[in-house]
C-alpha positions as CSV (number, residue, x, y, z in Angstrom):
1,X,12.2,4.9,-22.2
2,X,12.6,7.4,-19.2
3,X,10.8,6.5,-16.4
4,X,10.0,9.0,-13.4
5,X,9.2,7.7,-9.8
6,X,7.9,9.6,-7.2
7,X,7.8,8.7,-3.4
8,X,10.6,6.2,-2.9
9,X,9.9,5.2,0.8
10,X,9.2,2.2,2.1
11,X,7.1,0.9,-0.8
12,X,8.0,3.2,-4.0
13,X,11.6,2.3,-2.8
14,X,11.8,-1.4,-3.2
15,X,9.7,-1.4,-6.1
16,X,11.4,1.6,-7.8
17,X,14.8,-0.2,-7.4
18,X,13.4,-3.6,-9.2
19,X,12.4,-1.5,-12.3
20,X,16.3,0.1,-12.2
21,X,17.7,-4.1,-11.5
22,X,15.3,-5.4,-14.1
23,X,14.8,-3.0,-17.5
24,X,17.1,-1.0,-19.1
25,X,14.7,2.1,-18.6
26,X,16.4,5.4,-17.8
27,X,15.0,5.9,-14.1
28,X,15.1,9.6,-12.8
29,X,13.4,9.8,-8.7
30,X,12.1,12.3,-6.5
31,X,11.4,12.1,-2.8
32,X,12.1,14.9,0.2
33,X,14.0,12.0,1.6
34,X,17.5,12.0,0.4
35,X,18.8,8.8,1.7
36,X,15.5,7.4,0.2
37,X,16.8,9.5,-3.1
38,X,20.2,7.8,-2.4
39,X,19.5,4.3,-2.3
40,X,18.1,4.8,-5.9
41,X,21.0,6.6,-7.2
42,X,23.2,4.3,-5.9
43,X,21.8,1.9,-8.0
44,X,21.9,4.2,-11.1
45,X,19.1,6.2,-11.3
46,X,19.3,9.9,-11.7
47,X,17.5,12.5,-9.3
48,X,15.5,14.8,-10.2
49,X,14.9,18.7,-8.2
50,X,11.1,18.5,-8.5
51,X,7.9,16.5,-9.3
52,X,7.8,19.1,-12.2
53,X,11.1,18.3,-13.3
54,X,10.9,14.6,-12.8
55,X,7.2,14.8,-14.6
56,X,8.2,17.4,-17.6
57,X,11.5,14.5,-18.5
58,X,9.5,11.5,-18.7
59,X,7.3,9.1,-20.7
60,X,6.0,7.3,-17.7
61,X,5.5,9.0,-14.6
62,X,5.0,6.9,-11.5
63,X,4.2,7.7,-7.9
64,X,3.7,5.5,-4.4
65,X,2.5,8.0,-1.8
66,X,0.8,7.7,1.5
67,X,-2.2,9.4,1.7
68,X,-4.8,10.9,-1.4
69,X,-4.4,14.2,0.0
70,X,-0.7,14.3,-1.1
71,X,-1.9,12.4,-4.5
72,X,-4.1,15.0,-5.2
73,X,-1.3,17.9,-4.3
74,X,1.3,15.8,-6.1
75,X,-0.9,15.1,-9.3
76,X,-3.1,18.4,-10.2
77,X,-1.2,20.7,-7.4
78,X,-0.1,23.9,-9.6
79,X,3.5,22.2,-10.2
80,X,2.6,18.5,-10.4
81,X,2.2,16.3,-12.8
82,X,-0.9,17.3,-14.4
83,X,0.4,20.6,-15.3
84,X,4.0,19.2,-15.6
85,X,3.9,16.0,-17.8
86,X,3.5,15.7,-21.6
87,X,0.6,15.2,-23.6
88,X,0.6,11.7,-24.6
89,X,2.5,10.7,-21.5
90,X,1.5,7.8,-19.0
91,X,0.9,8.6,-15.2
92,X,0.8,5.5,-13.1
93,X,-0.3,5.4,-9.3
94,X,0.3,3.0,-6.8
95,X,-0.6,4.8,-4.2
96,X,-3.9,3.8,-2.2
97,X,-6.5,5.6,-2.9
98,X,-10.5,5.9,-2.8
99,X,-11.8,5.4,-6.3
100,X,-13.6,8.7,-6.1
101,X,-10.4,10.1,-6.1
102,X,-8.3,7.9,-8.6
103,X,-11.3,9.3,-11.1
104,X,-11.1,12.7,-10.4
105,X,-7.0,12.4,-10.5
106,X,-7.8,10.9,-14.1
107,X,-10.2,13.6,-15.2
108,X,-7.3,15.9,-14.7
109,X,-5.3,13.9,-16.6
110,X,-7.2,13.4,-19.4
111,X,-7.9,17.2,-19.7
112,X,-4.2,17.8,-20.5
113,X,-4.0,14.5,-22.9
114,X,-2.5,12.2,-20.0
115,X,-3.0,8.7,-20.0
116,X,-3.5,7.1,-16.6
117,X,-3.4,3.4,-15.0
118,X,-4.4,3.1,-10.9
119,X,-2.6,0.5,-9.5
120,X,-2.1,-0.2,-6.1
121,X,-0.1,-2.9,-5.0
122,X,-0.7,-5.6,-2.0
123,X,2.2,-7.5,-0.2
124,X,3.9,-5.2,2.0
125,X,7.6,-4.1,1.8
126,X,9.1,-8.2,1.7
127,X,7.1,-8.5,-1.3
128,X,7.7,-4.9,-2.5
129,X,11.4,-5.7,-2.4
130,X,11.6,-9.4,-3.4
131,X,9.3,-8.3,-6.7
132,X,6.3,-10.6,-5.5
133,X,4.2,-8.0,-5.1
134,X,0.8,-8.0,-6.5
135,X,-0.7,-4.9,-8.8
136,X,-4.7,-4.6,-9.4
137,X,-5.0,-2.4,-12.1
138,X,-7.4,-0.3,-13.3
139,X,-7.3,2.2,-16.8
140,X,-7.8,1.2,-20.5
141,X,-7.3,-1.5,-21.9
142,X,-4.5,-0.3,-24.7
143,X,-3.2,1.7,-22.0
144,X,-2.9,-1.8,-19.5
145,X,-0.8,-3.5,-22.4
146,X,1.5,-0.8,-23.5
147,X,2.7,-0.7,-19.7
148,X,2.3,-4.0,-18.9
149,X,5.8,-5.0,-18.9
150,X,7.3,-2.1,-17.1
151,X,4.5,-3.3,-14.3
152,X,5.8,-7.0,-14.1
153,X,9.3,-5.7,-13.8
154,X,8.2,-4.9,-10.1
155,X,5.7,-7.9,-9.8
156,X,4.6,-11.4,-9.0
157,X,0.8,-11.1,-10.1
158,X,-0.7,-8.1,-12.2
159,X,-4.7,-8.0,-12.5
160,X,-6.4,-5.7,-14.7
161,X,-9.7,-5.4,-12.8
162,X,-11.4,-2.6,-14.9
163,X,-11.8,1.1,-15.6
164,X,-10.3,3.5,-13.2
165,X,-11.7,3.2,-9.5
166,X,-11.5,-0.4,-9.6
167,X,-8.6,-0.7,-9.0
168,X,-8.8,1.2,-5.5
169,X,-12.2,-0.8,-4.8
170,X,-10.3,-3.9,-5.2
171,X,-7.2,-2.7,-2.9
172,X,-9.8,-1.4,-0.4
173,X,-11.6,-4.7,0.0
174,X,-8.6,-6.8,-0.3
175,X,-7.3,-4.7,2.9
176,X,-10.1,-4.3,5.0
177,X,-10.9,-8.0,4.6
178,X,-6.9,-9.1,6.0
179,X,-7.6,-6.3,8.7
180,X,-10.4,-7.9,9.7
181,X,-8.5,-10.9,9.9
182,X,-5.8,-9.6,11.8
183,X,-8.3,-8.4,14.4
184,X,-9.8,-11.9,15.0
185,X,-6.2,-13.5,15.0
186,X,-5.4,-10.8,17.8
187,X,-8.4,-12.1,19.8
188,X,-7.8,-15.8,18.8
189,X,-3.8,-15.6,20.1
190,X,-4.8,-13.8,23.2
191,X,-7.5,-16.7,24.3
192,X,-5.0,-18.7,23.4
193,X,-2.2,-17.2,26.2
194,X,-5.1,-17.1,28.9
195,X,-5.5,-20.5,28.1
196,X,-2.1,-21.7,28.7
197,X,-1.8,-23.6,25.9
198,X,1.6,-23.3,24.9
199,X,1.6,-20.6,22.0
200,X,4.6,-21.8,19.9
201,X,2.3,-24.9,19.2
202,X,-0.7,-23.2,18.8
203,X,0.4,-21.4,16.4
204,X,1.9,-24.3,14.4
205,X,-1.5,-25.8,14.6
206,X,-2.9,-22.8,12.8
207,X,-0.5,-22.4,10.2
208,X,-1.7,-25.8,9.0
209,X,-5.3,-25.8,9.9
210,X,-8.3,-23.8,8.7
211,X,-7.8,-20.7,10.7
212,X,-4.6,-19.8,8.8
213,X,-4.7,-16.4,7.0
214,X,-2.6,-13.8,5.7
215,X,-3.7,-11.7,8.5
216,X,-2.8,-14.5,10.7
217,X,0.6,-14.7,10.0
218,X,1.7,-11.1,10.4
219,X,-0.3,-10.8,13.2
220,X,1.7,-14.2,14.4
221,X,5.1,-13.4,13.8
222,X,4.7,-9.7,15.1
223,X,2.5,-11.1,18.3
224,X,4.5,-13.6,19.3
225,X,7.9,-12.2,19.4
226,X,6.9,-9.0,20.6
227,X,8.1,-7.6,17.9
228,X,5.8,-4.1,16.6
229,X,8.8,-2.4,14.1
230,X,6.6,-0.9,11.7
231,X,6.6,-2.7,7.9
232,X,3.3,-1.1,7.4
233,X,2.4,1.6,10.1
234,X,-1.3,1.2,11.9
235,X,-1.9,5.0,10.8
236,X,-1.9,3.6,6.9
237,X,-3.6,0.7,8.2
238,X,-6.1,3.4,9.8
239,X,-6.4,5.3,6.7
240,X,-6.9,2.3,4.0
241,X,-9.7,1.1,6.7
242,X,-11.5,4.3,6.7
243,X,-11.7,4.5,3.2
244,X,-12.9,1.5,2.2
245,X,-15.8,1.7,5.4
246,X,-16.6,5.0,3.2
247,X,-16.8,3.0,-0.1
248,X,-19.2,0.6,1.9
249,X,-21.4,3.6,3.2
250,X,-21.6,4.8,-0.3
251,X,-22.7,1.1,-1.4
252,X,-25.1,0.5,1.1
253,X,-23.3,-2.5,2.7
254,X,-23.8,-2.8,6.2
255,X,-20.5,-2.9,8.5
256,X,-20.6,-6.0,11.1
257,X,-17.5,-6.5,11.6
258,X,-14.9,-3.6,9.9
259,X,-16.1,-1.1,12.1
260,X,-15.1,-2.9,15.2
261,X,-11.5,-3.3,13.8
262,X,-11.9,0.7,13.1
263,X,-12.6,0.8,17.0
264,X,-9.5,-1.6,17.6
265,X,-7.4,0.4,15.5
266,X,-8.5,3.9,17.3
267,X,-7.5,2.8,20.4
268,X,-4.5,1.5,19.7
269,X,-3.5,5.1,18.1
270,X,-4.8,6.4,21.0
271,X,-2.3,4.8,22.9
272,X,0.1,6.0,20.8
273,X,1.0,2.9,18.6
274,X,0.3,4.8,15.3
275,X,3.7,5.1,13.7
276,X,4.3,1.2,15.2
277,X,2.8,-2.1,13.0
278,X,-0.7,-2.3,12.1
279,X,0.2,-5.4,14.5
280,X,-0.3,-3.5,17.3
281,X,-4.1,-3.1,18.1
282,X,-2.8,-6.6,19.8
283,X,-1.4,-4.6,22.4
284,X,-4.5,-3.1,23.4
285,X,-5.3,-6.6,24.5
286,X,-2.1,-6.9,26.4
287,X,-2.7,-3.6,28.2
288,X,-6.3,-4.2,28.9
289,X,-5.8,-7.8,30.3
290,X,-2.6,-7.4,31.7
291,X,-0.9,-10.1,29.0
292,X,1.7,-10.4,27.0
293,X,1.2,-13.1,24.5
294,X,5.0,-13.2,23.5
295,X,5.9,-16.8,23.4
């Protein structure tokens, strides 16, 4: 089978290269990065010149892109996939996305007899290039199983949550709520450092008690060794937040506690930390109080 992959950054990269280390697929990429191009290659797939070219060549066509802006140009843009990939064909997205527009992305496929699977992935780039990531699907049910395997070859967990659009609400709600918990680690460490509690041991009390989270522990290890190198930028972090505050407009759920984060978050790119970790709405702690929590 000839599989295309689009957007080979950060997250499509890692993954991308699992599929070329662990199926016998013919893998043919495209990204305006060419040493993100390269690291593919290197490992045997072929590139291709365009998203037309890399959609109009395959069977499965996958893309991992930042923003739904760029999905939308990528996917039903005059020269993308839409217009680009055969009939009977399988797009698959991993790309975050509001569910609104993972179904309108569908609609367009389905007019051009394009079968489609959402699926965006949860872990970050360790588990995008270890192949523990997790994928929350959403598509048809025939459609799920026929691409099943291709999916675990990049995977630790795959979870077929429904039609199209759930998958996005459940990568939505998954993120805001390990935001959210990020947030209130932030706050936690930081009480912790005015304290004077020594911070190495508070944080081994954590890690074994009931305040331990996934949020936690990036927040943790990025915190406490002042240490902000993005593995997943506060602008995406900004962007999957605002989305899924949308989703919970739409639904009528009142906000206690995202839309603080949201405020967190602002600052912090205010202050110029967007392109740093999504760690770093801790440092608006730091400069407000005057701390550094570094142990």
């Amino acid at each position: 089978m000839k599989v295309g992959f689009i957007g080979v950054g950060n997250m499509g990269g890692p993954m991308c290269r699992n599929i070329i280390r662990n199926t016998n697929h013919e893998v043919i990429v495209f990204d305006l990065n060419a040493d993100a191009v390269k690291a593919c290659t290197d490992l045997g797939a072929t590139s291709g010149s365009s998203v037309a070219d890399v959609a109009s060549r395959c069977d499965v066509v996958i893309t991992s892109l930042p923003i739904p802006k760029v999905v939308e140009e990528v996917t039903l843009g005059a020269n993308g996939i839409a217009a680009s990939a055969k009939p009977g064909s399988t797009f698959i997205d991993l790309s975050t996305n509001s569910p609104a527009t993972a179904r309108r992305v569908h609609e367009g496929m389905k007019a051009k007899g394009i079968h489609m699977l959402e699926a965006p992935v949860s872990g970050g780039v360790v588990r995008a290039t270890d192949g523990t990531i997790v994928i929350m699907v959403g598509g048809d049910d025939k459609v799920f199983e026929q691409q099943l395997p291709l999916l675990k070859s990049f995977s630790g967990e795959v979870v077929h949550v429904g039609d199209i659009g759930m998958g996005s609400t459940a990568k939505l709600i998954n993120n805001m709520l390990a935001f959210c918990n990020a947030a209130a680690a932030a706050e936690a460490l930081m009480m912790g450092k005015k304290s004077g509690i020594d911070m190495k041991k508070l944080d081994a009390v954590i890690r074994n008690a009931s305040g331990m989270s996934a949020g936690y522990a990036n927040m943790a290890s990025k915190a406490l060794a002042g240490n902000y190198a993005p593995s997943f930028a506060l602008d995406l972090a900004h962007k999957d937040l605002r989305l899924a505050l949308e989703m919970a407009d739409e639904l009528g759920v009142p906000g206690m506690i995202a839309p603080q984060v949201m405020s967190l978050m602002r600052m912090a790119r205010g202050m110029g930390m967007g392109g740093d970790d999504s760690a770093s709405v801790m440092r608006v702690y730091e400069k407000a109080l005057g701390t550094d929590v570094r142990a």
